[in-house]
VMD Tcl script that draws the C-alpha trace (Angstrom):
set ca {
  {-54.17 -65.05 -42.61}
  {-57.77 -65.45 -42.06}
  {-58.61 -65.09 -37.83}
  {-59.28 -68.67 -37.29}
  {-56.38 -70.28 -39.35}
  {-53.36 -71.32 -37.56}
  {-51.29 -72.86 -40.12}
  {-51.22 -72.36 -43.92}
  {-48.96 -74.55 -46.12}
  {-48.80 -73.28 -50.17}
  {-47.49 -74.86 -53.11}
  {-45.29 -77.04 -51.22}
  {-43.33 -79.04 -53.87}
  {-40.14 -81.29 -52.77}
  {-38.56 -83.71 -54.58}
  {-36.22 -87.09 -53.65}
  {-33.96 -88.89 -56.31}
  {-36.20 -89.87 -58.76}
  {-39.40 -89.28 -57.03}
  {-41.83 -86.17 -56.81}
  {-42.90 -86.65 -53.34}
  {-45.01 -83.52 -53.11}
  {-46.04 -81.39 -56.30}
  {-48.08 -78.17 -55.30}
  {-49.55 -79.16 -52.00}
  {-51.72 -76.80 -49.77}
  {-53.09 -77.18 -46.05}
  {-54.65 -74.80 -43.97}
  {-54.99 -76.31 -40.07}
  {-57.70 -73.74 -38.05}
  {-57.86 -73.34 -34.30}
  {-59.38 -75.45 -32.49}
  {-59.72 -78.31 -34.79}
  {-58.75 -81.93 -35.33}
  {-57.81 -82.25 -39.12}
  {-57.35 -85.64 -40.35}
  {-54.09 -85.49 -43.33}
  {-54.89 -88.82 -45.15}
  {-53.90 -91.04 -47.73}
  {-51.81 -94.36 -49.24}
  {-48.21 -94.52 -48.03}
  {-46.26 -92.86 -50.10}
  {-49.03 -90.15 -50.87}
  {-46.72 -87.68 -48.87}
  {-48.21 -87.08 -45.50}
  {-44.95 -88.01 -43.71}
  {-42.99 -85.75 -46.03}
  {-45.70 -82.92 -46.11}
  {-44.95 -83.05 -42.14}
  {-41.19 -83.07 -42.56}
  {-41.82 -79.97 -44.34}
  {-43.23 -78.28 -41.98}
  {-40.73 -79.68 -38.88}
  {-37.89 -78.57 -40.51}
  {-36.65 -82.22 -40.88}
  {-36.99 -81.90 -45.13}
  {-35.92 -78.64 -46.74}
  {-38.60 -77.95 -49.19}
  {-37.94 -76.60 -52.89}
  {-40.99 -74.49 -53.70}
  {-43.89 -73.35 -51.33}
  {-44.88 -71.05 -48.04}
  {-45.48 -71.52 -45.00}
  {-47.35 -69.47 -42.88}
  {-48.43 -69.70 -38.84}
  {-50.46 -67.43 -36.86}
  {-48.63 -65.21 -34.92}
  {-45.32 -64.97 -36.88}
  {-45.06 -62.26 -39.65}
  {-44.27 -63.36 -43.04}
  {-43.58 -66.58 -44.04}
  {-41.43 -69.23 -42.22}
  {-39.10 -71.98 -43.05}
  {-37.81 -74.10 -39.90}
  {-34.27 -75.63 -40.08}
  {-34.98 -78.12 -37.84}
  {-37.75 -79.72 -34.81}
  {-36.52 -77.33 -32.48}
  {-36.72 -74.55 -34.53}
  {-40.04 -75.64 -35.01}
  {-41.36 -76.07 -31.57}
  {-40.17 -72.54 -30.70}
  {-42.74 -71.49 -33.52}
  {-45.38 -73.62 -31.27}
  {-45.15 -76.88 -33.58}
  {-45.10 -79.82 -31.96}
  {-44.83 -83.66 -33.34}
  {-45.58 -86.86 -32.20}
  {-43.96 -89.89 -34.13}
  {-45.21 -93.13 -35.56}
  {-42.15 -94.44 -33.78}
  {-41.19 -92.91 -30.47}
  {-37.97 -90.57 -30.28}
  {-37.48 -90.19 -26.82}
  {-34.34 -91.70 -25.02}
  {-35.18 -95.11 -23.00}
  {-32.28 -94.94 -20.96}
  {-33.18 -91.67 -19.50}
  {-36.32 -91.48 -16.51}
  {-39.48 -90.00 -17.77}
  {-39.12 -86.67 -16.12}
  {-35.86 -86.54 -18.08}
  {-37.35 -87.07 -21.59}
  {-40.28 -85.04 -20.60}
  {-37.73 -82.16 -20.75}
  {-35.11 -83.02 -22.84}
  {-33.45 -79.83 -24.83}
  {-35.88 -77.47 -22.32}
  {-34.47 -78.71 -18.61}
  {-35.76 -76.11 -15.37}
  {-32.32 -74.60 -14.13}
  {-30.89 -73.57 -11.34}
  {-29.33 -70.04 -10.42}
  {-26.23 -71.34 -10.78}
  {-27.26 -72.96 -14.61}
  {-27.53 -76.32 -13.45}
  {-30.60 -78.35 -14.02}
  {-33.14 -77.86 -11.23}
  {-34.04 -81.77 -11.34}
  {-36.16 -81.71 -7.98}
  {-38.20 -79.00 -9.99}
  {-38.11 -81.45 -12.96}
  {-39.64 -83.93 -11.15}
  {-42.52 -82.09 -9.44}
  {-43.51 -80.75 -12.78}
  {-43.49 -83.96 -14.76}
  {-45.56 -85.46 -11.52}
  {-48.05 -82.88 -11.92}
  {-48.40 -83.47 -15.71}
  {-48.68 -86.87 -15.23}
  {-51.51 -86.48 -13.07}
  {-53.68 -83.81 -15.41}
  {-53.44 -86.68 -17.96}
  {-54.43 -89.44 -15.15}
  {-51.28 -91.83 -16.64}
  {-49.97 -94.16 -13.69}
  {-46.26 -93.65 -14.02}
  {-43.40 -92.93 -12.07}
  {-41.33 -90.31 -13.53}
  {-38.04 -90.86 -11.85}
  {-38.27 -94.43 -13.41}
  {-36.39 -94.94 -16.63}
  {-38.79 -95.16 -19.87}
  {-38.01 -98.19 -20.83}
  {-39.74 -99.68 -18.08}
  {-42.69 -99.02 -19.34}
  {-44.97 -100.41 -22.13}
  {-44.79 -99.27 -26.08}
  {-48.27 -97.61 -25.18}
  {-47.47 -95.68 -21.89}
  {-43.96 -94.55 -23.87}
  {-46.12 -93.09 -26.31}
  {-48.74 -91.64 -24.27}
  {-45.30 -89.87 -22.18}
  {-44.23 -88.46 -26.19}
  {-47.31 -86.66 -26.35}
  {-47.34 -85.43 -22.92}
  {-43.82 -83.51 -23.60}
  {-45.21 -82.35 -26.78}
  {-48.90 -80.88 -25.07}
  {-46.70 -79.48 -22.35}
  {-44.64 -77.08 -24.77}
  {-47.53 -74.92 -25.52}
  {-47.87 -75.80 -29.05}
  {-50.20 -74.06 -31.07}
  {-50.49 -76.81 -33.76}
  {-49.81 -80.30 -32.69}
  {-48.95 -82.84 -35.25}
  {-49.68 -86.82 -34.38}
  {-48.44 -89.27 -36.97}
  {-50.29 -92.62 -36.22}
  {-49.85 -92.08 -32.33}
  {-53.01 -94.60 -31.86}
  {-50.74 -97.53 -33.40}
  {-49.43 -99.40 -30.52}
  {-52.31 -98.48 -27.93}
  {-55.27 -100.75 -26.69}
  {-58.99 -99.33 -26.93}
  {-58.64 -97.86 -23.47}
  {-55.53 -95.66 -24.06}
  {-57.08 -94.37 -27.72}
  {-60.11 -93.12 -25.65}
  {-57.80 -91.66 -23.17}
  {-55.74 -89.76 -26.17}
  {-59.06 -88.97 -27.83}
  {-60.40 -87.56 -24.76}
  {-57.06 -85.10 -24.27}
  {-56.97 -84.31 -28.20}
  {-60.76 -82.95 -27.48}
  {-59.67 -81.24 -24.10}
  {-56.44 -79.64 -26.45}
  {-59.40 -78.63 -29.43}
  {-61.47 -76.33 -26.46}
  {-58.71 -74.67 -25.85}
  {-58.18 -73.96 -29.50}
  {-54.60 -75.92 -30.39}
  {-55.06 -77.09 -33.68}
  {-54.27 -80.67 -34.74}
  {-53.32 -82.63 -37.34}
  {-54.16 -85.68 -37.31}
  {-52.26 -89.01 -39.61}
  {-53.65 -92.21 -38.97}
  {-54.98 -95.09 -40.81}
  {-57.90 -96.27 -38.99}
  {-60.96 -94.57 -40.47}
  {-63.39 -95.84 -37.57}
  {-60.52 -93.12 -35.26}
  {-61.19 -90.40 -37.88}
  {-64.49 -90.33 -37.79}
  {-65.09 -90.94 -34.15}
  {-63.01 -87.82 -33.34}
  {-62.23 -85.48 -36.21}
  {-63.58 -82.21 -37.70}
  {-61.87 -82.18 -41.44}
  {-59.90 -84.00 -43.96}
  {-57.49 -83.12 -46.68}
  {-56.69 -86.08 -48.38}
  {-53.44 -86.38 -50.47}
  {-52.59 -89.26 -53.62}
  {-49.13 -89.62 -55.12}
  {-48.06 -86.85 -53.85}
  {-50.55 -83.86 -54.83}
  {-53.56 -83.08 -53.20}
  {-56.91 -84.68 -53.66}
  {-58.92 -82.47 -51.71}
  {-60.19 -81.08 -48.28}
  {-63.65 -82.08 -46.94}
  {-65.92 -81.27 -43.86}
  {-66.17 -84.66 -42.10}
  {-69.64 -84.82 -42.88}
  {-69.44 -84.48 -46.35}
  {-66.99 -87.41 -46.94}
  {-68.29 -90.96 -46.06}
  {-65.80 -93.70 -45.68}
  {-66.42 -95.39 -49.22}
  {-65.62 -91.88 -50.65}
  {-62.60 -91.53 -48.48}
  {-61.42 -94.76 -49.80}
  {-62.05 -93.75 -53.28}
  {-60.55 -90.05 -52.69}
  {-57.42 -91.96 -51.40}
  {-56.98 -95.02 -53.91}
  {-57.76 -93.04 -56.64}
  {-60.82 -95.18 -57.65}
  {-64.00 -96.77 -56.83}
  {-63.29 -99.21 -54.26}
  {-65.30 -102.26 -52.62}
  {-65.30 -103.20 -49.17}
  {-62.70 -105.25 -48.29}
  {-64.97 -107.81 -46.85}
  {-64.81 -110.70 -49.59}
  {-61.20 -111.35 -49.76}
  {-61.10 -115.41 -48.69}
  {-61.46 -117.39 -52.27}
  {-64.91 -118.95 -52.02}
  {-65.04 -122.92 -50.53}
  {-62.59 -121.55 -48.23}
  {-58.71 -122.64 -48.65}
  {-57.93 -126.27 -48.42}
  {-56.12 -126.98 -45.03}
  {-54.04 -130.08 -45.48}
  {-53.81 -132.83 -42.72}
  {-49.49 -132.69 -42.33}
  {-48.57 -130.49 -38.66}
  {-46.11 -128.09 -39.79}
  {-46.05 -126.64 -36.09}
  {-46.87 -128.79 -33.08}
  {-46.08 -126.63 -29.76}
  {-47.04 -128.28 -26.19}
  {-46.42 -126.83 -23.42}
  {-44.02 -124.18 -24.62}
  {-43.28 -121.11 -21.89}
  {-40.94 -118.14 -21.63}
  {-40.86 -117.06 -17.57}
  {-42.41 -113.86 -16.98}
  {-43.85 -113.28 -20.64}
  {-45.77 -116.68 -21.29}
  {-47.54 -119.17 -19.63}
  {-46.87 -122.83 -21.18}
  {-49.48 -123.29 -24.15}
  {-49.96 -125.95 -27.28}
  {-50.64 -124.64 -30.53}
  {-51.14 -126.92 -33.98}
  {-50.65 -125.43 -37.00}
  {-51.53 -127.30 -40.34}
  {-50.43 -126.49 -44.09}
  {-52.61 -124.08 -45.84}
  {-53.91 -122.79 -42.54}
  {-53.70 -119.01 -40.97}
  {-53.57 -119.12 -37.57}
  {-54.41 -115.48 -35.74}
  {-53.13 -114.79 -32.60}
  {-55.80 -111.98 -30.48}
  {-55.90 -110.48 -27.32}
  {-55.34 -106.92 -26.08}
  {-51.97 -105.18 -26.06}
  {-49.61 -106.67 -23.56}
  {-51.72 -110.45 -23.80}
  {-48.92 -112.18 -25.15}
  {-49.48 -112.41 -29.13}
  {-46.17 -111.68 -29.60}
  {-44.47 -113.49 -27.12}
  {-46.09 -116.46 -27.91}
  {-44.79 -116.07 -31.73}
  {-41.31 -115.51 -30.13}
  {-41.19 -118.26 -28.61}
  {-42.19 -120.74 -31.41}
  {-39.56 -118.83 -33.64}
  {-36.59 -118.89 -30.84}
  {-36.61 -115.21 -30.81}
  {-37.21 -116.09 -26.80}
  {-36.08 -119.01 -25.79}
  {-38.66 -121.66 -24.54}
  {-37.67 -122.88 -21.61}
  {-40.59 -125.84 -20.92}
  {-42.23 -127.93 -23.34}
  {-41.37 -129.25 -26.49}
  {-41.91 -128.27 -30.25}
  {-42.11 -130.63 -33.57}
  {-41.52 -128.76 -36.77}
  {-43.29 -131.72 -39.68}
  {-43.26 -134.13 -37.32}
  {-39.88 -134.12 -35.98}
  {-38.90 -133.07 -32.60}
  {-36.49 -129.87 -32.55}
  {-34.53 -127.53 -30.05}
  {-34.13 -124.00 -31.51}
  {-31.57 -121.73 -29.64}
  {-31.06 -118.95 -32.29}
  {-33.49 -117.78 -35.31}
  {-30.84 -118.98 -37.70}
  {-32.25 -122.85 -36.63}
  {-35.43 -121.62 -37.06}
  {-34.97 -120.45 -40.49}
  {-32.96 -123.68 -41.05}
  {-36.12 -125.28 -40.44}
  {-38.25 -123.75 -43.36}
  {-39.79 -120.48 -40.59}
  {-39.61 -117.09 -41.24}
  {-40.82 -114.01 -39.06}
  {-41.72 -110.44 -39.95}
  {-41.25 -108.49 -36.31}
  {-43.92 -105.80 -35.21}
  {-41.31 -103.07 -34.87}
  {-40.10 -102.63 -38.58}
  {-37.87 -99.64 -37.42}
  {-35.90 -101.67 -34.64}
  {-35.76 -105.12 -35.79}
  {-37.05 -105.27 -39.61}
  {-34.97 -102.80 -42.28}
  {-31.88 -101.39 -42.48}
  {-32.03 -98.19 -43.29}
  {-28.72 -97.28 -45.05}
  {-29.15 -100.46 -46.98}
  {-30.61 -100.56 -50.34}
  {-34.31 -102.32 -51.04}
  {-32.26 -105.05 -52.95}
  {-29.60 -105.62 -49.88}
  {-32.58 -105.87 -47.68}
  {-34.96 -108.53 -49.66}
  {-31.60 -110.73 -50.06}
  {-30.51 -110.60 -46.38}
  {-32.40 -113.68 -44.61}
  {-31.50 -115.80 -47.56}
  {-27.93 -114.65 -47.57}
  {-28.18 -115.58 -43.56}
  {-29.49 -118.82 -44.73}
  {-26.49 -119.45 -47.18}
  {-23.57 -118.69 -44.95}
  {-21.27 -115.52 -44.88}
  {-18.56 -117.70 -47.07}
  {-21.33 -118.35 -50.46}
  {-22.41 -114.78 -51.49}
  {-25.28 -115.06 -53.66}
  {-24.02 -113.37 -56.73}
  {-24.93 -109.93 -57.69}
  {-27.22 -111.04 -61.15}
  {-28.91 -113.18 -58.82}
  {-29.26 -110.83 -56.04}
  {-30.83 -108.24 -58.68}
  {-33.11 -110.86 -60.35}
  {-34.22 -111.63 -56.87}
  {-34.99 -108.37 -55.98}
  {-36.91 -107.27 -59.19}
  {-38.89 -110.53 -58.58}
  {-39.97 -109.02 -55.44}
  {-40.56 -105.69 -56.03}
  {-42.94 -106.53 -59.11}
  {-44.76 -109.08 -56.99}
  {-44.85 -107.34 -54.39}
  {-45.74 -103.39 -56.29}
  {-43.33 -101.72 -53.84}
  {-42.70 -98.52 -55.02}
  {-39.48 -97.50 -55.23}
  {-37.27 -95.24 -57.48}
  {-34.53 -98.24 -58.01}
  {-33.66 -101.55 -56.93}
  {-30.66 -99.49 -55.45}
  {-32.36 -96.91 -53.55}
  {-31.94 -96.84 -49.58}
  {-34.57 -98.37 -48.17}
  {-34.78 -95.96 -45.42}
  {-36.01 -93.37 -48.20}
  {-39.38 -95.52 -48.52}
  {-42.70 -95.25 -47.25}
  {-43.49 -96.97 -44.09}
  {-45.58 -99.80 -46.12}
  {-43.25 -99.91 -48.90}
  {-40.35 -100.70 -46.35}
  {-43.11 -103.53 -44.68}
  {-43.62 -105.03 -47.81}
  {-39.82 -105.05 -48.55}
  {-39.34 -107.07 -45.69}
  {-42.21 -109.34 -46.30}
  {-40.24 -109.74 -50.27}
  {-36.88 -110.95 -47.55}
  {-38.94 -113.56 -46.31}
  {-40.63 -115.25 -49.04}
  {-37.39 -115.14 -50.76}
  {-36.65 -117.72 -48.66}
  {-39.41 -119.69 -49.73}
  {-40.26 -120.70 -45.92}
  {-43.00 -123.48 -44.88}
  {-43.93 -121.10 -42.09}
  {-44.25 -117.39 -41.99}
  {-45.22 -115.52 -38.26}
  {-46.33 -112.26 -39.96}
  {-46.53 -109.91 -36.63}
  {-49.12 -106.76 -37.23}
  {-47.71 -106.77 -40.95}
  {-50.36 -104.07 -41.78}
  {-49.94 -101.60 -38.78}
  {-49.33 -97.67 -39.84}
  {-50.05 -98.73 -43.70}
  {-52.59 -97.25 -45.57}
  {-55.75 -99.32 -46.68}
  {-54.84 -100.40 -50.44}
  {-51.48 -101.99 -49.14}
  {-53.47 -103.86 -46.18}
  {-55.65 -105.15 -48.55}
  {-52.57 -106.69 -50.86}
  {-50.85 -108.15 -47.93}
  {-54.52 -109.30 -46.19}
  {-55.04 -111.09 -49.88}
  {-51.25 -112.02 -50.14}
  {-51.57 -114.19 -46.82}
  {-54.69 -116.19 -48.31}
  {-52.65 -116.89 -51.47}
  {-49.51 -118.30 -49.59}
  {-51.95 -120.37 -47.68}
  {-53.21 -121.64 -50.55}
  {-49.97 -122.84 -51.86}
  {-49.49 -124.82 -48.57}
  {-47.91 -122.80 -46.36}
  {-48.89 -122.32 -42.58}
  {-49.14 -118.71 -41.12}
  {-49.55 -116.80 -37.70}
  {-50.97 -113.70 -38.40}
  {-51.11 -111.54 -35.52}
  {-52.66 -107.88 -35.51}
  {-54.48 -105.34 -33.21}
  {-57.30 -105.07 -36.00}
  {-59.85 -108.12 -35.25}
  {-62.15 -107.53 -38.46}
  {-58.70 -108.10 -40.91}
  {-58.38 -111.05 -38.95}
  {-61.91 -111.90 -39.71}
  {-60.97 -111.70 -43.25}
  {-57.75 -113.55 -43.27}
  {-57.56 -116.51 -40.31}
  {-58.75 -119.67 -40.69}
  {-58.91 -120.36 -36.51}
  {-58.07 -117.69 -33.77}
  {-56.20 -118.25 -30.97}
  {-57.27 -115.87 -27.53}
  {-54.71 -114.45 -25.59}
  {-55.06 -112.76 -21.88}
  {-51.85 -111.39 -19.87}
  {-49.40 -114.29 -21.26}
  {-51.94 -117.18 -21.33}
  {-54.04 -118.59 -24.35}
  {-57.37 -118.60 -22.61}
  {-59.23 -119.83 -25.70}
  {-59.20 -121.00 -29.52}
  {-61.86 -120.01 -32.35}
  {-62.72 -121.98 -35.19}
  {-65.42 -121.23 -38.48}
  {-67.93 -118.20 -38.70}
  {-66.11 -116.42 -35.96}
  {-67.70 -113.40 -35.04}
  {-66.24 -110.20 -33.57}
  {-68.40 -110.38 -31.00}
  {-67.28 -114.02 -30.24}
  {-63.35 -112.79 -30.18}
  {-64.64 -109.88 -27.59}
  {-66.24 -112.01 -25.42}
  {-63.83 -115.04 -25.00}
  {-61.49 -111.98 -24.49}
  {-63.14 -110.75 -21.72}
  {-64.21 -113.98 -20.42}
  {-61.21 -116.23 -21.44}
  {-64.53 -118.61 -22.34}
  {-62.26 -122.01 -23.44}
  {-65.11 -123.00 -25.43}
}
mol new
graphics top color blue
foreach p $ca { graphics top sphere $p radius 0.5 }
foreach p [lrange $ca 0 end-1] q [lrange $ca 1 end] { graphics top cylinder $p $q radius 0.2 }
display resetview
């Protein structure tokens, strides 16, 4: 191995039922480097990473890391982070229940003389790291107290603190605001001086350029190729990755605009959930997409809740087509003609052991009543419907969903909801952690359902696809609407009446 390289990867070839997920695959991480591993979902990044982790037992291939002689094969995360590998998850695996301290040392807890954990040590250690990365948190408080962001910022504190050699973040920048990315950037820099190598998966190409050195791009599972930074601009990133020329996604709205019809579908006044938001009134027409904007923590989400029943209202008073309703579960709301694709697909969308058919069916099976099972032709007919619409790849109508790519799972859930052929659809960050060609089929499937008369909230973290997709933007600051935005909006419009909560 070559002085600089940390981590080689050779040939790796792995296969799941029906589907080569890597064929032949090389990587070669140096020291001190940020190396962005790109492509679609279901190009093989996640698996190329379980590979390496020890979470997927690979059929062909080496592995080789700097350091260890001959080639290694890890039999699981631990064995891996004893090698000096260290991951960070899309979707945090740490243990809310337990303080931070606690899950800063899970598996690796100081100890006593006597073999007991040493938790006043604990403590002072997880203060101190808490302090070299400047995050404001109390490490004898449990996790869950704290935001999605700060929870993920704490996963790759235990990971930097392990002494890792090669440090693996799988779209860590997903559920933090501008401010926390910097702050991650920043440390990822700090981590390259001292020569850790990283790897990098994300899907925002604005992140990859602003702070990485290379690229290795992957497609269907083989590799495309491994660029300098400098020699690969984004259109021939996009191209590398999609397999083909592709435009900008800027033109996706169908020119004149979509016709917005003059019936409320939604008519919220006054509608408030203590302690997560303040009362607001939002319209919402047929044919319209309504986006909901602010920075992490504003409210979008809560505000979508609350509409839906997910929280409870508890002021004001909501009119579904005109008619004044009360809903106390999501059930009445789907009763109702609503539907609602959640922001954390892992907790509250799939179901993993489930197969991609069980999971399209489910909300309309809700709808139906435990006592009139929709038929198994049906259920099949309904599912194939969805899965050609839809292009989610998958080996069988029967395979587990959980054995999908992250957007091939979002779009399986999106196929659950328009099965039940709603009026309204809250679609919340339905493109986060998916690669660009999928963002750019739901970002286009959101103006077609519009333009069959439905109403939509689209809420996401990424104000240009909202640029492309709403029709009006509603402003969120910490749990109040402070303004709404109608025609040409501008990003720079969105940013001020963000900062300024400008009403105009």
């Amino acid at each position: 191995m070559e002085d600089n390289v940390v981590l080689t990867m050779r040939g790796i070839t792995m296969t799941f039922p029906g589907v080569k997920a890597l064929d032949k695959v090389d990587f070669t991480l140096r020291k001190g480097e940020i190396h962005a591993l790109m492509g679609e979902n279901g190009a093989g990044k996640s698996t190329l990473i379980k590979c390496l982790t020890g979470v997927n037992d690979f059929e062909a291939g080496e592995i080789h890391v700097a350091g260890i002689e001959g080639p290694i094969r890890n039999r699981n995360t631990l064995d891996a982070q004893k090698k000096g590998i260290s991951t960070v998850y899309q979707e945090i695996n740490l243990c809310p229940n337990l303080s931070v301290a606690e899950n800063l040392f899970i598996g690796r807890e100081p100890r006593t003389k006597l073999g007991t954990i040493n938790r006043r040590e604990m403590v002072v250690r997880a203060r101190k790291l808490m302090e070299d990365l400047k995050l404001p948190v109390d490490v004898t408080t449990n996790l869950e107290e704290y935001s999605l962001a700060l929870q993920q910022m704490i996963a790759i504190a235990r990971a930097v603190d392990m002494d890792c050699k090669v440090l693996i973040l799988d779209e860590p920048t997903s559920s933090l605001d501008d401010s926390e990315v910097e702050k991650l950037f920043t440390l990822m820099r700090e981590l390259r001086a001292k020569g850790v190598g990283i790897v990098f998966v994300t899907h925002f190409l604005e992140q990859v350029y602003a702070v990485c050195d290379r690229i290795t791009v992957l497609r269907n599972g083989t590799l495309v190729g491994e660029y300098p930074i400098a020699e690969l601009p984004r259109v021939k990133l996009i191209a590398a990755m999609m397999g083909k020329d592709f435009d900008d996604l800027a033109a996706i709205k169908p020119e004149g605009g979509v016709h917005i019809g003059t019936e409320d579908l939604i008519d919220a006044k006054g509608l408030s959930h203590a302690g997560k938001i303040k009362p607001f009134d939002l319209e919402l027409k047929r044919g319209e997409v309504i986006g909901l904007t602010g920075l992490l923590g504003s409210g979008r989400s809560e505000l979508a809740r609350a509409i839906y029943g997910a929280d409870k209202a508890q002021t004001g008073t909501l009119k579904v087509k005109g008619q004044e309703v009360r809903i106390k579960h999501p059930i009445d709301a789907m009763n109702l003609g609503m539907g609602m694709l959640p922001d954390d697909r892992k907790a509250e969308g799939i179901i993993g052991d489930l197969s991609v058919r069980e999971n399209i069916i489910l909300a309309m099976q809700a709808k139906r009543g435990i006592l009139k099972l929709i038929p198994m032709k049906e259920q099949e007919e309904i599912a194939d419907k969805f899965i050609k619409l839809l292009q989610i790849k998958t080996a069988s109508r029967e395979t587990p969903i959980k054995q999908l790519s992250g957007g091939n799972q979002q779009k399986v859930i999106i196929g659950r909801w328009l099965a039940t052929d709603p009026d309204f659809l809250i679609l919340d960050e339905p493109t986060r952690g998916i690669d660009i060609g999928t963002k750019t089929e739901i970002q286009k499937l959101v103006i077609q359902l519009a333009q069959q008369g439905k109403g939509l909230i689209f809420i996401s973290s990424e104000i240009e696809e909202m640029l492309r997709t709403c029709n009006r933007m509603a402003v969120l600051r910490d749990g109040e609407k402070v303004g709404e935005l109608s025609g040409d909006i501008t990003q720079e419009q969105v940013m001020k009446t963000i900062a300024g909560g400008d009403k105009k």
